[in-house]
MDTraj code that builds the backbone (N, CA, C; nanometers):
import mdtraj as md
import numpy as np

residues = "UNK UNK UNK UNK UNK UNK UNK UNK UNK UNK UNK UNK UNK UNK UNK UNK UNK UNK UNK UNK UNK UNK UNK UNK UNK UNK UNK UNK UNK UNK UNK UNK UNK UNK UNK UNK UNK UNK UNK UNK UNK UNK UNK UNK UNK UNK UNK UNK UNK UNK UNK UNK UNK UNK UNK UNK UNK UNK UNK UNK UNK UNK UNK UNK UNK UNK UNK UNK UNK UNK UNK UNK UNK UNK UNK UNK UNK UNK UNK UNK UNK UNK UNK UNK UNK UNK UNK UNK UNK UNK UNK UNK UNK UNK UNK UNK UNK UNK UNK UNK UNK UNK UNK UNK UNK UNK UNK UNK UNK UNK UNK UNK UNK UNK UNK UNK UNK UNK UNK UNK UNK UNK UNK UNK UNK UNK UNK UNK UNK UNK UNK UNK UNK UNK UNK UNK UNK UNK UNK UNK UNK UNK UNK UNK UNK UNK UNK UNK UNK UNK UNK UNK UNK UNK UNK UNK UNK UNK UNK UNK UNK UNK UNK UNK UNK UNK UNK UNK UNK UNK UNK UNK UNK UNK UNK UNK UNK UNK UNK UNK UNK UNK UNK UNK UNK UNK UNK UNK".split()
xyz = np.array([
    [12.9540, 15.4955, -9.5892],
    [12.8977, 15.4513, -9.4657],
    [12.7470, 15.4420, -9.4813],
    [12.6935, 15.3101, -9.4112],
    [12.5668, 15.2826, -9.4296],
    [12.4698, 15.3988, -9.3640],
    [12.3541, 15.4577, -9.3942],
    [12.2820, 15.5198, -9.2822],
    [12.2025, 15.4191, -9.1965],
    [12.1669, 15.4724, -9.0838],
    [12.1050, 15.3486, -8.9936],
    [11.9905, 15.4057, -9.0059],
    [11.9062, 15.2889, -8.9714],
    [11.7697, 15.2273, -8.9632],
    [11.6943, 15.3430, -8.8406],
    [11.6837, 15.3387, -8.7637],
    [11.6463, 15.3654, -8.6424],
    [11.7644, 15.4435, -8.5347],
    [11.7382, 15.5516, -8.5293],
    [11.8387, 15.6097, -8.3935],
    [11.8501, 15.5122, -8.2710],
    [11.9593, 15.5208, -8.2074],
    [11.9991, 15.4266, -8.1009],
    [11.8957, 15.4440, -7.9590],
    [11.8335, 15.5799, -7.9809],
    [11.7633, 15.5608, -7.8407],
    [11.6027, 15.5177, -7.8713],
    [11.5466, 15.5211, -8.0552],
    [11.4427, 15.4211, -8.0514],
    [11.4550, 15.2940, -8.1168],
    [11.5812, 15.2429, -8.0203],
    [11.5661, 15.0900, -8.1027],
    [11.4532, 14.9825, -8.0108],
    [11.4100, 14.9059, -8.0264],
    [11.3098, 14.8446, -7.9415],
    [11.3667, 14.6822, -8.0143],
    [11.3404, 14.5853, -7.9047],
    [11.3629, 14.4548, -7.9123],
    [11.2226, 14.3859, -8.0070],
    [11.2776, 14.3073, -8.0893],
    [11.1980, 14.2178, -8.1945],
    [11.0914, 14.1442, -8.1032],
    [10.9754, 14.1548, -8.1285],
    [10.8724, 14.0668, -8.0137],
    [10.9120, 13.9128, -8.0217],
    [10.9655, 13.8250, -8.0767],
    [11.0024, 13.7001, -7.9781],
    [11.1343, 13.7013, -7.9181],
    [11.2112, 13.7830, -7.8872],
    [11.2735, 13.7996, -7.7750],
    [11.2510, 13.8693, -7.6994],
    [11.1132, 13.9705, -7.6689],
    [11.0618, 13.9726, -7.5448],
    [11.0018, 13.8848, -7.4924],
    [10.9095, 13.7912, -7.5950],
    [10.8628, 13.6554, -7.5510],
    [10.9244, 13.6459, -7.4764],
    [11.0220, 13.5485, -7.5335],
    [11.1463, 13.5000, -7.4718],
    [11.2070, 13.5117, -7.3230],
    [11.1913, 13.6301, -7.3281],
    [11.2667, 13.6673, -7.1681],
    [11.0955, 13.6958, -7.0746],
    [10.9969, 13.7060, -7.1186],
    [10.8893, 13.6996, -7.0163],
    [10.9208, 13.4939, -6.9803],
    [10.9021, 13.4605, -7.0803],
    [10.9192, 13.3290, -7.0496],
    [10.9832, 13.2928, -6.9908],
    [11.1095, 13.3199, -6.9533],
    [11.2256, 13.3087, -6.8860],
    [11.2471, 13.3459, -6.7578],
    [11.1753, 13.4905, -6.7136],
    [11.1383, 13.5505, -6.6251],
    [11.0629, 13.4868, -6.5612],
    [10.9354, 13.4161, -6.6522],
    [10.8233, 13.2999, -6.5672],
    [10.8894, 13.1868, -6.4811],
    [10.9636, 13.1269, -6.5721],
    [11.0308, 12.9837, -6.5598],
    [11.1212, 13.0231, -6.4012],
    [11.2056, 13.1633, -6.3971],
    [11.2648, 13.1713, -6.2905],
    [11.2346, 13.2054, -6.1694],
    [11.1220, 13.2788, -6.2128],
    [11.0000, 13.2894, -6.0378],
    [10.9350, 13.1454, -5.9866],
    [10.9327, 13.0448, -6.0959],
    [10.8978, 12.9153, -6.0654],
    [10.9675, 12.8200, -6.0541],
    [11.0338, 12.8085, -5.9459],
    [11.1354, 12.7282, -5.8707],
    [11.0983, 12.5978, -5.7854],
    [11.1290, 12.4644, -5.8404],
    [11.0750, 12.3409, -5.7911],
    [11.0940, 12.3410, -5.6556],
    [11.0187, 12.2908, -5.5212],
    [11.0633, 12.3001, -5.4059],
    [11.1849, 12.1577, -5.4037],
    [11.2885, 12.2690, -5.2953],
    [11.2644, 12.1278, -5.2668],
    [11.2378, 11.9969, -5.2031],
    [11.3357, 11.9003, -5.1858],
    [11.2776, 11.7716, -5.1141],
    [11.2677, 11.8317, -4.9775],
    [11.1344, 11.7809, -4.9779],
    [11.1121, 11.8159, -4.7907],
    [11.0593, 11.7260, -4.6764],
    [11.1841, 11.6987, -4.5725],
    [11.1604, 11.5950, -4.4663],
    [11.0463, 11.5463, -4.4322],
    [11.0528, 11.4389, -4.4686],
    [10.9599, 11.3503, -4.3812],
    [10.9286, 11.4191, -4.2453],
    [10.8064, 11.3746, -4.1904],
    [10.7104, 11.3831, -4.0491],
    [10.8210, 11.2611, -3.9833],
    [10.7757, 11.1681, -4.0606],
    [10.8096, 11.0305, -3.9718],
    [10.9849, 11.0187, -3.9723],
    [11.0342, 11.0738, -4.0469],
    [11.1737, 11.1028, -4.0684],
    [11.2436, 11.1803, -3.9194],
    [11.1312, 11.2739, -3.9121],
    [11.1642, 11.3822, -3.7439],
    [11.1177, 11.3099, -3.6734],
    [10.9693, 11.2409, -3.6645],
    [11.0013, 11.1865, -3.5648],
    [11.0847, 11.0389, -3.4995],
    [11.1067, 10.9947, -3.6060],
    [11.2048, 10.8983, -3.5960],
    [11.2992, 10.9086, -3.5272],
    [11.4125, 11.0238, -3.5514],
    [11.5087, 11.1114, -3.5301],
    [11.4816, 11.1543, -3.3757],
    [11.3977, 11.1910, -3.3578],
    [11.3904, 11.2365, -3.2590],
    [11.3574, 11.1349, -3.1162],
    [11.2899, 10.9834, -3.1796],
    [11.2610, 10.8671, -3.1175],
    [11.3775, 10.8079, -3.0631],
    [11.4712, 10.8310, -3.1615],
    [11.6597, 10.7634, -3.1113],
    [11.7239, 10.8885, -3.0299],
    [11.6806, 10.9586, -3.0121],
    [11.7160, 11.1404, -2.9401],
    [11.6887, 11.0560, -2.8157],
    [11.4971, 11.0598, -2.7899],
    [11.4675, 11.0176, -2.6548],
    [11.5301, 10.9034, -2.5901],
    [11.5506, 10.7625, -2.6747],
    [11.6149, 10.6813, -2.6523],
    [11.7745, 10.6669, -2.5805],
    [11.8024, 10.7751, -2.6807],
    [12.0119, 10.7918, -2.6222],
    [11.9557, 10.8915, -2.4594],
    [11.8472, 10.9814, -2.4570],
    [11.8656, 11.0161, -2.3652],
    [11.8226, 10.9197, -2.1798],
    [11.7630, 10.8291, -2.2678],
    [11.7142, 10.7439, -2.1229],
    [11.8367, 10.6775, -2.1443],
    [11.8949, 10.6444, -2.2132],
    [12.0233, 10.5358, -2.2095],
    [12.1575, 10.6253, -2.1533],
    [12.1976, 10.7699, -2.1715],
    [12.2472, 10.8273, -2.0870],
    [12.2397, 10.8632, -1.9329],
    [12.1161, 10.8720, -1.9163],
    [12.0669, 10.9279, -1.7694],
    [12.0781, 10.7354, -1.6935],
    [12.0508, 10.6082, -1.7896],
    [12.0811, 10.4708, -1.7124],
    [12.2214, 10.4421, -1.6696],
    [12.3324, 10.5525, -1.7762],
    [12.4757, 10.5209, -1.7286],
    [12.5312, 10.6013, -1.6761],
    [12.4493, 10.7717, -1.6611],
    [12.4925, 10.8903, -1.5521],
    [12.4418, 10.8469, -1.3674],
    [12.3514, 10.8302, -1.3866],
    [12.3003, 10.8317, -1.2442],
    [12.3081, 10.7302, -1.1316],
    [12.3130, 10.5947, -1.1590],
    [12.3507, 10.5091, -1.0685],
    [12.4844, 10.5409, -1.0111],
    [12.5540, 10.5275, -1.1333],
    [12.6953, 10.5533, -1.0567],
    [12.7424, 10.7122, -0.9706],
    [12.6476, 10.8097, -1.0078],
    [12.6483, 10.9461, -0.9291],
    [12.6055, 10.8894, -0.7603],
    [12.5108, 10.8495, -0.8039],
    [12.4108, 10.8401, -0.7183],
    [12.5086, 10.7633, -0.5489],
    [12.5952, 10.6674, -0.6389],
    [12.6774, 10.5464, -0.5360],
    [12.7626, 10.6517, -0.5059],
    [12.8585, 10.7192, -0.5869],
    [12.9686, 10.8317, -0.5543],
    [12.9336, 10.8936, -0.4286],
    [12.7408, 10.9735, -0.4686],
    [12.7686, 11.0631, -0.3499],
    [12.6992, 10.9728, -0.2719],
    [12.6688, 10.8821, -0.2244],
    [12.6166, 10.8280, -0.0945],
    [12.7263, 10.7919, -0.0361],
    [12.8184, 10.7017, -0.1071],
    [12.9411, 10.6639, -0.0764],
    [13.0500, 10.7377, -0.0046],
    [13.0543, 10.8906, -0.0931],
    [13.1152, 11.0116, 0.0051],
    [13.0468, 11.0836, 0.1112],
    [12.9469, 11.0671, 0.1206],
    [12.8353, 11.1620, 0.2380],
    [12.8522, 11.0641, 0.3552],
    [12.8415, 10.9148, 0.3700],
    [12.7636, 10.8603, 0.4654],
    [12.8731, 10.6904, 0.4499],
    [13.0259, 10.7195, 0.3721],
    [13.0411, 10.5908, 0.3460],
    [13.1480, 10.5727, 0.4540],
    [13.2324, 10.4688, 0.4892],
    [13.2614, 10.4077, 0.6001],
    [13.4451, 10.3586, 0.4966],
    [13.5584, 10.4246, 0.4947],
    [13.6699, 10.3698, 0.4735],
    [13.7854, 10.2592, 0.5702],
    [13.7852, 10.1170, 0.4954],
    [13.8209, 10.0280, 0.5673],
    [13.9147, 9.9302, 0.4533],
    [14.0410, 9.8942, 0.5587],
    [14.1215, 9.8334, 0.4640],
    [14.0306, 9.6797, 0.4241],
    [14.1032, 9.6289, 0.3088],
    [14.0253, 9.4899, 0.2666],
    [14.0901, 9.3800, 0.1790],
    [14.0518, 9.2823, 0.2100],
    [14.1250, 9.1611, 0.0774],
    [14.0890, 9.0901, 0.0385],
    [14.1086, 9.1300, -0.1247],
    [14.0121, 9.0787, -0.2255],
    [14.0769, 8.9085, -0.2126],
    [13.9547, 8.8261, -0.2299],
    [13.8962, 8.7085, -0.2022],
    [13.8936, 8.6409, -0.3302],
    [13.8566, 8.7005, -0.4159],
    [13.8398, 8.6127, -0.5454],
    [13.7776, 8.7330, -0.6285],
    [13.8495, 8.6946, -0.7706],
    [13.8333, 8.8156, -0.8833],
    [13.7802, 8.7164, -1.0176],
    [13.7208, 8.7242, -1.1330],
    [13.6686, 8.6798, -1.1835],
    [13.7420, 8.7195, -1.3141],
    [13.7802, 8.6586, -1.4173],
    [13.8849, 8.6751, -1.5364],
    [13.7606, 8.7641, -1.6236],
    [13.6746, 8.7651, -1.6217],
    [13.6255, 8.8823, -1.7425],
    [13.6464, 8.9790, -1.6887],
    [13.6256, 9.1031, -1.5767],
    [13.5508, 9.0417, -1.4749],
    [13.4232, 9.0823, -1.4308],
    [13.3420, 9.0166, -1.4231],
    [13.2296, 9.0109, -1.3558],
    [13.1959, 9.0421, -1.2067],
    [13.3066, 9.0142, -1.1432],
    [13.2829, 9.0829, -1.0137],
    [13.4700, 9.0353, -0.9210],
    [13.4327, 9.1611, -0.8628],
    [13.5512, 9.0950, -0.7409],
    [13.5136, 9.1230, -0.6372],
    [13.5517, 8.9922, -0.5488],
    [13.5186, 8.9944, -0.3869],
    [13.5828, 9.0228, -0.3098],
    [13.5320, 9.0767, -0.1704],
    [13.6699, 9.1548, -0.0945],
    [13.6295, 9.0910, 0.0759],
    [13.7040, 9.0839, 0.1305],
    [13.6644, 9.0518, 0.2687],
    [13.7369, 9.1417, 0.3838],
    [13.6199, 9.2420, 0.4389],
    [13.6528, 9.3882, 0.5182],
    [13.7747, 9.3185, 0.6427],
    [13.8523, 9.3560, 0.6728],
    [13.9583, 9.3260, 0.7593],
    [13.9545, 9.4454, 0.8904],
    [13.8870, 9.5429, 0.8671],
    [13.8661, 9.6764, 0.9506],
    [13.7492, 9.6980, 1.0006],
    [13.7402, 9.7955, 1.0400],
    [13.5995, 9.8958, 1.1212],
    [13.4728, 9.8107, 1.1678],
    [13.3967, 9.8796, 1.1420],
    [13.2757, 9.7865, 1.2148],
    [13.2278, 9.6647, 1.1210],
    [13.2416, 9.6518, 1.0635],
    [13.1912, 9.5498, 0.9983],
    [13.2835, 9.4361, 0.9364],
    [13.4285, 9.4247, 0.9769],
    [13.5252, 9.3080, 0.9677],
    [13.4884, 9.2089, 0.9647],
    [13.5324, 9.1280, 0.8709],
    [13.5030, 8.9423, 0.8798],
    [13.3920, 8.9703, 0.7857],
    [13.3189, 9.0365, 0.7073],
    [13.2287, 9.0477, 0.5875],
    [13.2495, 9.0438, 0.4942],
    [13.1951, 8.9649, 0.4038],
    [13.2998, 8.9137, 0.2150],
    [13.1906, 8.9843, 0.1393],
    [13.1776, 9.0524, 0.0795],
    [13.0990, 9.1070, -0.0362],
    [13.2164, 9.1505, -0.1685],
    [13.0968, 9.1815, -0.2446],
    [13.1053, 9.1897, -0.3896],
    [13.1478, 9.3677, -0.4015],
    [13.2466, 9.4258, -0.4902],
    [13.2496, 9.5565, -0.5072],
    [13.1813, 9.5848, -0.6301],
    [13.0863, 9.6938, -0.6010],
    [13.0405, 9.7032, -0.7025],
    [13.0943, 9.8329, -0.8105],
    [13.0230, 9.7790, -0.9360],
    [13.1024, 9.8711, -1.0774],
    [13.0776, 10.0212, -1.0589],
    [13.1429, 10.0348, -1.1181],
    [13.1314, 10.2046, -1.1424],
    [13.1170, 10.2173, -1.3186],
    [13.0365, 10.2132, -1.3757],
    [13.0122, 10.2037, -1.5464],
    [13.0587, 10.0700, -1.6279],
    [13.0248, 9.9690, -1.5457],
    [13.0667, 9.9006, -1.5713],
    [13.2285, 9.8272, -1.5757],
    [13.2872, 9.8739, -1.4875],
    [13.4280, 9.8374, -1.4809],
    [13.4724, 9.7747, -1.3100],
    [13.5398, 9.7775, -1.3177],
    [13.5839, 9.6329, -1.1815],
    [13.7427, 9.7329, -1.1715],
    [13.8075, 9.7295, -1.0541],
    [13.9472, 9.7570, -1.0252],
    [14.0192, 9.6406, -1.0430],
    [14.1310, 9.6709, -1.0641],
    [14.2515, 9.5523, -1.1391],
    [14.2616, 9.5221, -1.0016],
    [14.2426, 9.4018, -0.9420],
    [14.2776, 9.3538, -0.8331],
    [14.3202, 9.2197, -0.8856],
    [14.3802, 9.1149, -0.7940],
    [14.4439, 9.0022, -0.7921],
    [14.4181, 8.9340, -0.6641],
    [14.3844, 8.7976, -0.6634],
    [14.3051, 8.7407, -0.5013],
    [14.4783, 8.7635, -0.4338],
    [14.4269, 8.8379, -0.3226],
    [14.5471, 8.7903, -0.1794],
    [14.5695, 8.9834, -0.1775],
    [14.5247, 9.0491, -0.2496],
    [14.5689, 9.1746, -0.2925],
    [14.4967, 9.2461, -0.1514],
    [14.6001, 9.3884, -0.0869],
    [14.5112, 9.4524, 0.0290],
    [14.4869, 9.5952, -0.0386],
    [14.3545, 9.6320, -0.0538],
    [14.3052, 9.7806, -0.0921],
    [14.2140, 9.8299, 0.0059],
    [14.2036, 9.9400, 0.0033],
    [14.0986, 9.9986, 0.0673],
    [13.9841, 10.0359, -0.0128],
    [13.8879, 10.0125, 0.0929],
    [13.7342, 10.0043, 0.0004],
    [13.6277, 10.0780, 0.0900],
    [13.5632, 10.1849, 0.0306],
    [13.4682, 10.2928, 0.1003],
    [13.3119, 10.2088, 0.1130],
    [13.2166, 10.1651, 0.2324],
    [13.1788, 10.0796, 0.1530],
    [13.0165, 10.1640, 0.2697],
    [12.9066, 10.1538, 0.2023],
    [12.7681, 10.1649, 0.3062],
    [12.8005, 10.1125, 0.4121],
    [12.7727, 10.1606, 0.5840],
    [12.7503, 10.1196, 0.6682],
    [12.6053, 10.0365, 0.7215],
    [12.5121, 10.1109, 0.6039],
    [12.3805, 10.0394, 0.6116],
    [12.3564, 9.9070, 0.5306],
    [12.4318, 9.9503, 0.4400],
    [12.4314, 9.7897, 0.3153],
    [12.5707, 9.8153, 0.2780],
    [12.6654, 9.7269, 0.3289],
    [12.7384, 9.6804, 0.2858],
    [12.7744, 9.6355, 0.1157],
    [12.6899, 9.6211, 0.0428],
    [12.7190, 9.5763, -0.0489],
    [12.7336, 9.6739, -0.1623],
    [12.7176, 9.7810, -0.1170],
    [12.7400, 9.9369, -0.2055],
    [12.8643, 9.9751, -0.1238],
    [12.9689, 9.8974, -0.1997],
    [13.1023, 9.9395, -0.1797],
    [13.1941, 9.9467, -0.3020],
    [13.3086, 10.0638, -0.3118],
    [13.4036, 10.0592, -0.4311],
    [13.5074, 10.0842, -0.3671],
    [13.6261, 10.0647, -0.4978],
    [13.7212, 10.1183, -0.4139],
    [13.7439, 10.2339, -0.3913],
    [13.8695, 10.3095, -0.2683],
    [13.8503, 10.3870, -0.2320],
    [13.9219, 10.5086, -0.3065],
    [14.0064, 10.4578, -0.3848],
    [14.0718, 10.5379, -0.5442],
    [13.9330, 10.5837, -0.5908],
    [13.8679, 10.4658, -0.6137],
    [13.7610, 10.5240, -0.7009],
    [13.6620, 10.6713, -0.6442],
    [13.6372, 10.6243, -0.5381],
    [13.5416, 10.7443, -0.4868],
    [13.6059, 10.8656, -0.4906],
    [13.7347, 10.8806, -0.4666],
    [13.8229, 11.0322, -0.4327],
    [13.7988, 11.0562, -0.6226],
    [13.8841, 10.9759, -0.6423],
    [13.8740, 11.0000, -0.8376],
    [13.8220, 10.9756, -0.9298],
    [13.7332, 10.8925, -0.9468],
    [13.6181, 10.8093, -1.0135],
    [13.7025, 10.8106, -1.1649],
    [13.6586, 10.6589, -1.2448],
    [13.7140, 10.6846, -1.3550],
    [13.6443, 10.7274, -1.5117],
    [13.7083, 10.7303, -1.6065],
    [13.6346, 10.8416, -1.6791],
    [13.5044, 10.7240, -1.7480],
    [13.3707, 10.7428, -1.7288],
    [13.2763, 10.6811, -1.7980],
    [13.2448, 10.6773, -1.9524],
    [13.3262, 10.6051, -2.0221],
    [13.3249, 10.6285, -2.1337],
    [13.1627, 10.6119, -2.2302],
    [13.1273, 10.4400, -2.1314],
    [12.9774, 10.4493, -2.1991],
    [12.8221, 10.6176, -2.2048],
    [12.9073, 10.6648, -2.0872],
    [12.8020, 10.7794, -2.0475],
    [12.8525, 10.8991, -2.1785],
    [12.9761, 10.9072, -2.1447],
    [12.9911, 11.0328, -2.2668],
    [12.9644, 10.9699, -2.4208],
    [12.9759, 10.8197, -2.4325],
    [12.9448, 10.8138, -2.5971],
    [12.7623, 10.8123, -2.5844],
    [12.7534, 10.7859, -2.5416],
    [12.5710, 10.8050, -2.5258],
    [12.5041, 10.9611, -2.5148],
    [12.6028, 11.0250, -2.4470],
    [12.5405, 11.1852, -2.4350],
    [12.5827, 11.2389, -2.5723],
    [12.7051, 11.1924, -2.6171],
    [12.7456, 11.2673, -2.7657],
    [12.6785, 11.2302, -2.8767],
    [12.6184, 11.1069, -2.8613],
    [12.5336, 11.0592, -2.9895],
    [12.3784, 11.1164, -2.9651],
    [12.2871, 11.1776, -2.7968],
    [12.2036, 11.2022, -2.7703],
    [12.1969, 11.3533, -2.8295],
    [12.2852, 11.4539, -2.8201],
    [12.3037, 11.5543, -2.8614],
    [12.3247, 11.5418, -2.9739],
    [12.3778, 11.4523, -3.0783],
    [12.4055, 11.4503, -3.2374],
    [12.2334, 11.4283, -3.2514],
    [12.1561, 11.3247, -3.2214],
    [12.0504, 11.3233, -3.2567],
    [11.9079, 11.4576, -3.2472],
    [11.9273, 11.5326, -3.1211],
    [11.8845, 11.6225, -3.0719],
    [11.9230, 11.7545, -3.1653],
    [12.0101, 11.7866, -3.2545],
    [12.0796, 11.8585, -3.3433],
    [12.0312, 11.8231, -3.4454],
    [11.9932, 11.6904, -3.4867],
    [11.9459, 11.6388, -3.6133],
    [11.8318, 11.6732, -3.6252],
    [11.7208, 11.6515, -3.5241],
    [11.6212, 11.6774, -3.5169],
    [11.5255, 11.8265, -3.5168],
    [11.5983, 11.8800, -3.4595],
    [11.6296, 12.0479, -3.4789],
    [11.6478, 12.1465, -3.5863],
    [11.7518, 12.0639, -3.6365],
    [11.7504, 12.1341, -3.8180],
    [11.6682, 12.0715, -3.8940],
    [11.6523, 11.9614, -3.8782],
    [11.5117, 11.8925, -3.9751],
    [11.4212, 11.9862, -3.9936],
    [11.3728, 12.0175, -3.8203],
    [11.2445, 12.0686, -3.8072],
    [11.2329, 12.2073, -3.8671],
    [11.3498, 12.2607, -3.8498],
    [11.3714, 12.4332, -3.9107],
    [11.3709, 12.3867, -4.0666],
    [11.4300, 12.3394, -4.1225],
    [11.4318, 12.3126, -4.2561],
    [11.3245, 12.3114, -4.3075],
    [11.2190, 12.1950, -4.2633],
    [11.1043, 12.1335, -4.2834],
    [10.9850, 12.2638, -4.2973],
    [11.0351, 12.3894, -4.2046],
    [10.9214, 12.4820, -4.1392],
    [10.9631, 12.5742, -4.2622],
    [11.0770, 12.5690, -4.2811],
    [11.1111, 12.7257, -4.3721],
    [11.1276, 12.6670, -4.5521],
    [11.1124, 12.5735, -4.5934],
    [11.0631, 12.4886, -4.7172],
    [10.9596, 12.5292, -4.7360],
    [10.8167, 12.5076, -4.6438],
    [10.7002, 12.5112, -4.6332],
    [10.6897, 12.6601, -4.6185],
    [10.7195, 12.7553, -4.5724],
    [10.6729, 12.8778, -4.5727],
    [10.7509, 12.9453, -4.7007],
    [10.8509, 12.9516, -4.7315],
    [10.8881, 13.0477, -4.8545],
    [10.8595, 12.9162, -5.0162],
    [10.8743, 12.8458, -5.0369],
    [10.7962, 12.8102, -5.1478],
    [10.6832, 12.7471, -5.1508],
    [10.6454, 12.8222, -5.2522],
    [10.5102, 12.7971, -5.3094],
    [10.4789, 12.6742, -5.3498],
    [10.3484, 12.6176, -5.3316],
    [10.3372, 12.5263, -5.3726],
    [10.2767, 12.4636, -5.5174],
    [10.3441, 12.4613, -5.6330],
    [10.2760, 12.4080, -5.7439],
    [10.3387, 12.2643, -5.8203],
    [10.2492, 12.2890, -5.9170],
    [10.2311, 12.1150, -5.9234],
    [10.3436, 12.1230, -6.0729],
    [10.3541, 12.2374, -6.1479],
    [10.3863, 12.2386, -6.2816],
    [10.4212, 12.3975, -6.2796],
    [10.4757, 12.4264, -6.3574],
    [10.5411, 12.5359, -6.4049],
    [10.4228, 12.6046, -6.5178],
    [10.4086, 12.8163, -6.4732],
    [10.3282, 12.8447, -6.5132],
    [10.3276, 12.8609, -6.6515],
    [10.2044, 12.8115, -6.7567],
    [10.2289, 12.7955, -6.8859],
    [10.2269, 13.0322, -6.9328],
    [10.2876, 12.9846, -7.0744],
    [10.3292, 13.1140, -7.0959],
    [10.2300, 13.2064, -7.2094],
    [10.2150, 13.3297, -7.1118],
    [10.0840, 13.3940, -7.2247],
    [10.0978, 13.3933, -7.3437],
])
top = md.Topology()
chain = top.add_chain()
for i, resn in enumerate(residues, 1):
    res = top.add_residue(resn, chain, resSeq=i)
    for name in ("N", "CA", "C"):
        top.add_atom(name, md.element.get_by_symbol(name[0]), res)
traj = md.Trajectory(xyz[None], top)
């Protein structure tokens, strides 16, 4: 059996593999950042945020707005629609009831949609006593139907509003825990 060189508790590592691992040690405290969001990227993001949100509040509120005037202060009277329009663009109704009988107006949308009516058809229609022409039907006011343009506009306003949010956290915590260098530190 060979005798050994050196006892096991003074063996010491050959100096270029301590190199080695200082170097290595360097290289791993020096970590490239990384890619970090654009300014104009957030605010971009956040420009289509504000946008979906005025374009939500244009397809929430008119039609709230008709609901509750319509239920607070509106006037229910039977009616017959007059003429309906094949896209449709509008249907006309002519009041047959209450105070204001013998009057042909237009019903107006609720998110853009019209009731399936057919000319000669009798519905009832909730309609302003002050302006007549803020009238729907009267299904509609008890039940209103579901606004699809309003919820895809609030769900894409909140996707953007979420986007913009983590950008910004991302963007903030990039910038505070790495360092900023240009090159990796050369080795003593």
């Amino acid at each position: 059996m060979a005798k050994k060189k050196h006892p096991a508790d003074q063996y010491q590592l050959p100096p270029h593999v301590m190199k080695g691992k200082r170097l290595a040690a360097m290289r791993a405290a020096w970590t490239p950042r990384p890619k970090l969001p654009k300014r104009r990227l957030i605010l971009g993001i956040f420009g289509i945020f504000l946008l979906g949100l005025v374009l939500s509040l244009a397809l929430w509120l008119p039609p709230r707005f008709l609901l509750h005037d319509l239920r607070a202060h509106g006037i229910t009277a039977a009616a017959v629609v007059t003429g309906v329009d094949n896209k449709p663009k509008y249907v006309k109704v002519r009041l047959v009831q209450g105070p204001k009988s013998g009057i042909e107006v237009k019903l107006g949308d609720y998110a853009g949609m019209y009731p399936d009516a057919q000319t000669g058809d009798i519905m009832l229609v909730t309609y302003d006593p002050k302006n007549p022409s803020h009238s729907l039907s009267h299904s509609w006011v008890i039940d209103p139907p579901f606004n699809v343009p309003a919820y895809g506009t609030s769900a894409l306003t909140a996707f953007f509003l979420t986007g913009t949010v983590v950008m910004t956290l991302r963007r903030r915590r990039i910038l505070r825990t790495h360092v900023s260098r240009s090159s990796p530190p050369e080795p003593a």
